[in-house]
C-alpha positions as a Markdown table, in Angstrom:
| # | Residue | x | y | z |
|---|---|---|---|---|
| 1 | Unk | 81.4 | -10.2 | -35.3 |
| 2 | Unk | 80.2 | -7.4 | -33.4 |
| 3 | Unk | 81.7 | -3.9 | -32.3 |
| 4 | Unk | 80.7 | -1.9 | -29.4 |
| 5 | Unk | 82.3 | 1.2 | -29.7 |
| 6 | Unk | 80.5 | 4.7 | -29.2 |
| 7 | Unk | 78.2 | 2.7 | -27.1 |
| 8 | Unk | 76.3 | 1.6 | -29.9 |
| 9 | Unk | 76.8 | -2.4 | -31.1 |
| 10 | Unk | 77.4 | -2.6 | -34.7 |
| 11 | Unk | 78.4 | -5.3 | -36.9 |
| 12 | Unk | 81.8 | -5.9 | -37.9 |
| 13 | Unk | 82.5 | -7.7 | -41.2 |
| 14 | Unk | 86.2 | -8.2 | -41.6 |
| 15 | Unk | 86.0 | -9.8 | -45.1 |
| 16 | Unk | 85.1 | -6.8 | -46.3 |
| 17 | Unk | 88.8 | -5.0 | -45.4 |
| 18 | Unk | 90.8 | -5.2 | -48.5 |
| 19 | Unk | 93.4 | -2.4 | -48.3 |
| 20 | Unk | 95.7 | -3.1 | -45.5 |
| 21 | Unk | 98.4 | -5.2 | -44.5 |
| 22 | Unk | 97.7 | -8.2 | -41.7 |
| 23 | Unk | 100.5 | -8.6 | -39.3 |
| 24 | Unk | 99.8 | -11.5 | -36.3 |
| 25 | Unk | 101.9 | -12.6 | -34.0 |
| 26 | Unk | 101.7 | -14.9 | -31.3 |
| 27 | Unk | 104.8 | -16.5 | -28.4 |
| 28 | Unk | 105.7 | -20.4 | -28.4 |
| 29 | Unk | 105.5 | -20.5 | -25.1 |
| 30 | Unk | 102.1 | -18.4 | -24.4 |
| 31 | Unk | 100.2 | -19.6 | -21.3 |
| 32 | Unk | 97.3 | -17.3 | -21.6 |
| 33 | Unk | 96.3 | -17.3 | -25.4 |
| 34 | Unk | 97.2 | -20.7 | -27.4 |
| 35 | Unk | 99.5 | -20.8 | -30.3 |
| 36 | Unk | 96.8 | -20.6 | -33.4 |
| 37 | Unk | 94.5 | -18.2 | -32.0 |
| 38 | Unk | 95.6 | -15.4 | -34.5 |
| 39 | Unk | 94.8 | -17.6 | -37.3 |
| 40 | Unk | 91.6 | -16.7 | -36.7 |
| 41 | Unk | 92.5 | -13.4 | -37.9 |
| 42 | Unk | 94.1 | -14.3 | -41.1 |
| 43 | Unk | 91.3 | -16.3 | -42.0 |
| 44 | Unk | 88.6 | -13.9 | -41.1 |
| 45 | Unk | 90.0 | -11.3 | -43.2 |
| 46 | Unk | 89.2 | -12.9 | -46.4 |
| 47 | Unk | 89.3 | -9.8 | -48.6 |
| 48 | Unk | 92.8 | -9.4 | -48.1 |
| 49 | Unk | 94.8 | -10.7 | -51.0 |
| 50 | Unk | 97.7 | -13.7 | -49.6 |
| 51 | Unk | 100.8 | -11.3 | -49.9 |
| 52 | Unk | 99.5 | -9.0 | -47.5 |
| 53 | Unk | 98.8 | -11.4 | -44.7 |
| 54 | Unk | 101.9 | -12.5 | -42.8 |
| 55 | Unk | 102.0 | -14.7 | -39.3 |
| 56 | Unk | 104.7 | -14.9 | -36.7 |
| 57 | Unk | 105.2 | -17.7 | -34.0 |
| 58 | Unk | 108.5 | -16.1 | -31.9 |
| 59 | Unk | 110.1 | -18.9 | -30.3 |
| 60 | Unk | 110.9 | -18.7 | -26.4 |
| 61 | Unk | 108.7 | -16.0 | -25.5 |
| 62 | Unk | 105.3 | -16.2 | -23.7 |
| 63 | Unk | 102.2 | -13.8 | -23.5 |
| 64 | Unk | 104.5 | -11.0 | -22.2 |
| 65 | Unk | 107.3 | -11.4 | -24.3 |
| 66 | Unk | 105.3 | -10.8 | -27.8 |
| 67 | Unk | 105.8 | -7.3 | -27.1 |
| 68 | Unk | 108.1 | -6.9 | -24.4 |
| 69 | Unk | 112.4 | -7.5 | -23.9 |
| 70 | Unk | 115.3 | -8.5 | -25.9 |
| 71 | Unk | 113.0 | -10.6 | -28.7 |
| 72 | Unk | 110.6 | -7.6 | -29.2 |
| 73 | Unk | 113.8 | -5.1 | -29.7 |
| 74 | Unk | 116.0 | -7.5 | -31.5 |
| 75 | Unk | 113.1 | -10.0 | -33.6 |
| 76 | Unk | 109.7 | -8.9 | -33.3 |
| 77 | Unk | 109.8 | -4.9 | -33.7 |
| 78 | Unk | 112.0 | -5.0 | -37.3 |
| 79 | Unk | 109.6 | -7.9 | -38.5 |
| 80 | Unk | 106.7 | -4.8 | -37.8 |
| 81 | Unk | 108.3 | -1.8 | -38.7 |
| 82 | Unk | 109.3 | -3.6 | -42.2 |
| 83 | Unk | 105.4 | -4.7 | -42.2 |
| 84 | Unk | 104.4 | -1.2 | -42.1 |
| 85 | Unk | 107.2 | 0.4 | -44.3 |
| 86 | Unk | 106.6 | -2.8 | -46.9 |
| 87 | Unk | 103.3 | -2.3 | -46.7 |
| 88 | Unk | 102.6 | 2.0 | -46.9 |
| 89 | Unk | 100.4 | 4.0 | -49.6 |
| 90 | Unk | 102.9 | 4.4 | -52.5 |
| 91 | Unk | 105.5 | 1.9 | -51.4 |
| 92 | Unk | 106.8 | -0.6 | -53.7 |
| 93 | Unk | 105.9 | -3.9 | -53.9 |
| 94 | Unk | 108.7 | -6.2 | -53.1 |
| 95 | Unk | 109.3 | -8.9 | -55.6 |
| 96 | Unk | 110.6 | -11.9 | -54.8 |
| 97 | Unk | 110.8 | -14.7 | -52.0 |
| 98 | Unk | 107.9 | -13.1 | -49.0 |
| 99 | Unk | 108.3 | -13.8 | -45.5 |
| 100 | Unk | 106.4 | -16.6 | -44.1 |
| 101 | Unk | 103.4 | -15.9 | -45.5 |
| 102 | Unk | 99.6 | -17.8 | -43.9 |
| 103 | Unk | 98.8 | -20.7 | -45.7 |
């Protein structure tokens, strides 16, 4: 994987992340990327233990609707902001059942 920031192409390693929470999420009905594509992501980021990676399909919402209307206020956004707060320096770790989790 490569990263061209600063002008300057460097190589990216994404197995080597290990601190951090993974969030992806992708719409049923996408027409531009293809439901799976985030996957990708999950399965990149090796170093990440399995509690820390979580993936979303949100039924009835395309490419736009990820992050946009009534499923992004009412579905998506709480499923991200309890990601993060789940998820910051210090916070507790939850016990218990865990949201759909990557398999």
């Amino acid at each position: 994987m490569r990263h061209a920031g600063s002008g300057r192409i460097r190589r990216g390693e994404p197995h080597a992340i290990r601190r951090t929470a993974l969030l992806t999420i992708e719409g049923e009905k996408d027409d531009i990327c293809a439901v799976g594509q985030t996957v990708a992501a999950q399965e990149l980021c090796s170093g990440l233990r399995p509690y820390t990676k979580t993936h979303h399909v949100q039924t009835g919402v395309g490419h736009y609707g990820v992050f946009n209307g009534r499923r992004w206020d009412t579905q998506i956004y709480p499923l991200v902001r309890s990601t993060i707060h789940d998820h910051e320096r210090g916070a507790p770790r939850r016990r218990g059942k865990r949201r759909a989790a990557i398999r």
